[in-house]
N, C-alpha and C positions, 0 to 999 in steps of 0.2 A: 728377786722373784721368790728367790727360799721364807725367807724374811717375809712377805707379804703372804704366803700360805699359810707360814706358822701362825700369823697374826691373826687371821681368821679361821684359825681351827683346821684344817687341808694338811695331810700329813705326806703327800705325794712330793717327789724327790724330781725336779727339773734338771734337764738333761740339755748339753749343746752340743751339738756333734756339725764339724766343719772338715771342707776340703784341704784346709791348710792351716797348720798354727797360728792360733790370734791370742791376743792378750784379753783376757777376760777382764782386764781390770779397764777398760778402754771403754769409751761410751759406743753401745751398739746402734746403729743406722742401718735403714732399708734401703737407703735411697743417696749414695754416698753422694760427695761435695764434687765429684767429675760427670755427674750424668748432666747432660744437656739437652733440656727439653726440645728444643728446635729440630734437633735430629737425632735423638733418644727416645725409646718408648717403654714405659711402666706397664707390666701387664700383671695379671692375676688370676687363680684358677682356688675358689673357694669352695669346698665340699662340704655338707651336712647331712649327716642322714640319722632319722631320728626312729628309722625301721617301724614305720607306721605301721600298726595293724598286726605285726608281727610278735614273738615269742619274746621279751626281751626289749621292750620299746623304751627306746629313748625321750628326754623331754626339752634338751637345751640346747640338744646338735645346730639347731635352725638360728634359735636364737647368737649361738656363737656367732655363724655365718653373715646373718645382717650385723651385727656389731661388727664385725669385720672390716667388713664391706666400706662402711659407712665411716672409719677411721682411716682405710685407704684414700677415699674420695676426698674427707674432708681435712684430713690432716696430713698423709702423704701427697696428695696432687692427683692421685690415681683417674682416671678420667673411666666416667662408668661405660663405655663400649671397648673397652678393656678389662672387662673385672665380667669372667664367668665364672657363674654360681648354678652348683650341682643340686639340688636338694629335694628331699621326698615329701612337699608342699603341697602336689597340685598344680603348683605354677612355675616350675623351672621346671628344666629337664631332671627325670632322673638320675640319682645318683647311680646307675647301674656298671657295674663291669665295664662294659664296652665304652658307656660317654665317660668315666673316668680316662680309660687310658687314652680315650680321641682325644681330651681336652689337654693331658701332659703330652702328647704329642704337636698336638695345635703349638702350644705355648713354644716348644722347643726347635719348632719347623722356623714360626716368626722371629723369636728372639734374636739381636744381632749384637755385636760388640760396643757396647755402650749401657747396653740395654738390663730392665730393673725386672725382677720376677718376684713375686711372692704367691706362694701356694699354702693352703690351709686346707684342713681334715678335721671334722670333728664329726666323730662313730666311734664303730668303736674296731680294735685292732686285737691281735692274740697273736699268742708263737706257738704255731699249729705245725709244720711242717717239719717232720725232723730231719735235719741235715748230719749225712753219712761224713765227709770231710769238708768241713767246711769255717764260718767265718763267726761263729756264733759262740759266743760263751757258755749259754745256758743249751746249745747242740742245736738250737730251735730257730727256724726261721720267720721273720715278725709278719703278720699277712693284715692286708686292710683287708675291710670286710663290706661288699658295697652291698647294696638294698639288694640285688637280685642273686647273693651270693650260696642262694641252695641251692641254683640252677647252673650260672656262670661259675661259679668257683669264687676262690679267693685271690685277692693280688699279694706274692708275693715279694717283699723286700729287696728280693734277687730281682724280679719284673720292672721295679721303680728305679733299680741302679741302673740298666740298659736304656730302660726308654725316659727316663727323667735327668739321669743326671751326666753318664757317658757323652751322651748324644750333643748336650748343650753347648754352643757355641764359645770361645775364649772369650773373656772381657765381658761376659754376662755375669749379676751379680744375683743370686737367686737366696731365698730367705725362704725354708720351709716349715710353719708350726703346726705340730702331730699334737692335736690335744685327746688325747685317747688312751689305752691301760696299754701299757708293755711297750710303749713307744720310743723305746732310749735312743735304738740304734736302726730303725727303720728302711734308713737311707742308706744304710750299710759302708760312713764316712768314716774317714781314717783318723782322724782327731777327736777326742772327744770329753769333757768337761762333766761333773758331775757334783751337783751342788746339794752333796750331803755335810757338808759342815767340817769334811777331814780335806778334800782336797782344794789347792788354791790354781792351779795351773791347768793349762789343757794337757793331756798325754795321748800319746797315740797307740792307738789298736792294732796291735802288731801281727793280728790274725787276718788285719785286710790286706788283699793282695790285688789291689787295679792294674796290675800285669798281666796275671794271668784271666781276669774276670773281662778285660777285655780283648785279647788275643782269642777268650776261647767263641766270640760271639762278631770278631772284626776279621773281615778280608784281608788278603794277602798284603796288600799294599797299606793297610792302616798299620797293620800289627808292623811292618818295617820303617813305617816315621813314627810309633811309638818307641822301638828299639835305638835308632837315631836319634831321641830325644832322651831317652833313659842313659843313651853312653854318653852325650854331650851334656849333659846340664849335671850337676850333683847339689844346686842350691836354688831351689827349693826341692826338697828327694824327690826322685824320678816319680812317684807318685803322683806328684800334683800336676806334672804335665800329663800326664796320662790322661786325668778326667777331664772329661768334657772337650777335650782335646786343644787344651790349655790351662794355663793358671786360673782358672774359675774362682772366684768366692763364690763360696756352697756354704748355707748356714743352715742348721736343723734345730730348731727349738721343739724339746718333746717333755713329755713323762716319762722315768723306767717303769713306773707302774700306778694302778689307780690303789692298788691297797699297799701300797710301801710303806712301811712306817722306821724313819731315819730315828 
């Protein structure tokens, strides 16, 4: 992906951030070789918001979103009454606050063990919120920014770990692309790959802590078969049982930035 920005002039820096160590040198899939259409289901939640009318308006949010779309349908299998699309058209729903987070909850309510996700964003994002102790390198927490975001607020990074990624079912394979400025670490994953040209490996972010990020938001009895899963397992680190309340593949393709220049 490095390689094909630099080749058309795009000096932005692609970012992977995963639930679990992967080999980057491995051909990557949406839609791995165990899903089973028969009793599997592929779903998808596509956002664009191109802030019509607004201070700051966007021109290819939209366009993202139908190419998208239309690569899920015709090249993944994705079947269109599983492919909702957020966008500020006219003819979708709004992309605002509130159907954003219904639609990651939707997806995570349905999702079952077998089961394919891919989610896409294309707006725009910022690190607005400063965080006192916490999981951020740059102190800042990453916030999407939906169409209605002078009235409803912003979603933060912290918001998308509880309700998107925690929540998700074991044996669900979810693939998320942040195409938007400051989008490294969105998702707030413990591994995470950076294709500036100096590193070859994923490494992990050793500021995230899925321990305590779900203990301080889970009930009595979660946070005690988290601790039973943290003392019994040491391979894959207790972390990875932690989310999503199992071994999840969680994959985040994003930007660190829109003006980065490697």
């Amino acid at each position: 992906m490095r390689s094909v920005l630099q080749q058309r002039g795009y000096d932005q820096v692609p970012q992977l951030t995963s639930s679990r160590m992967i080999d980057v040198h491995d051909p990557f899939v949406i839609t791995p070789s165990s899903f089973n259409p028969k009793k599997n289901t592929q779903r998808a939640v596509l956002i664009g918001i191109n802030y019509v009318n607004q201070k700051g308006e966007l021109s290819g949010c939209h366009n993202d979103v139908l190419n998208i779309a239309k690569y899920l349908r015709e090249v993944q299998g994705f079947k269109k009454e599983n492919i909702t699309i957020l966008m500020d058209d006219g003819h979708h729903k709004d992309p605002t606050k509130s159907e954003i987070m219904k639609a990651y909850k939707k997806v995570v309510k349905e999702s079952q063990d077998g089961d394919v996700v891919f989610c896409h964003y294309s707006g725009e994002l910022t690190g607005f919120y400063v965080v006192i102790i916490g999981d951020e390198d740059d102190g800042y927490d990453e916030t999407l920014i939906p169409v209605d975001y002078q009235k409803a607020g912003q979603i933060r990074d912290d918001d998308l770990l509880k309700v998107l990624v925690h929540p998700m079912r074991a044996g669900v394979t979810m693939t998320c692309l942040m195409d938007c400025c400051h989008s490294g670490t969105v998702l707030d994953l413990p591994y995470r790959f950076t294709a500036d040209g100096d590193v070859e490996e994923m490494e992990m972010n050793e500021k995230v802590n899925f321990t305590d990020a779900l203990w301080t938001t889970a009930g009595g009895l979660v946070a005690a078969a988290a601790a039973s899963a943290v003392a019994a397992v040491t391979t894959p680190p207790p972390e990875m049982m932690i989310l999503g309340g199992g071994p999840n593949a969680i994959h985040e393709y994003s930007d660190t930035g829109c003006c980065v220049v490697s």
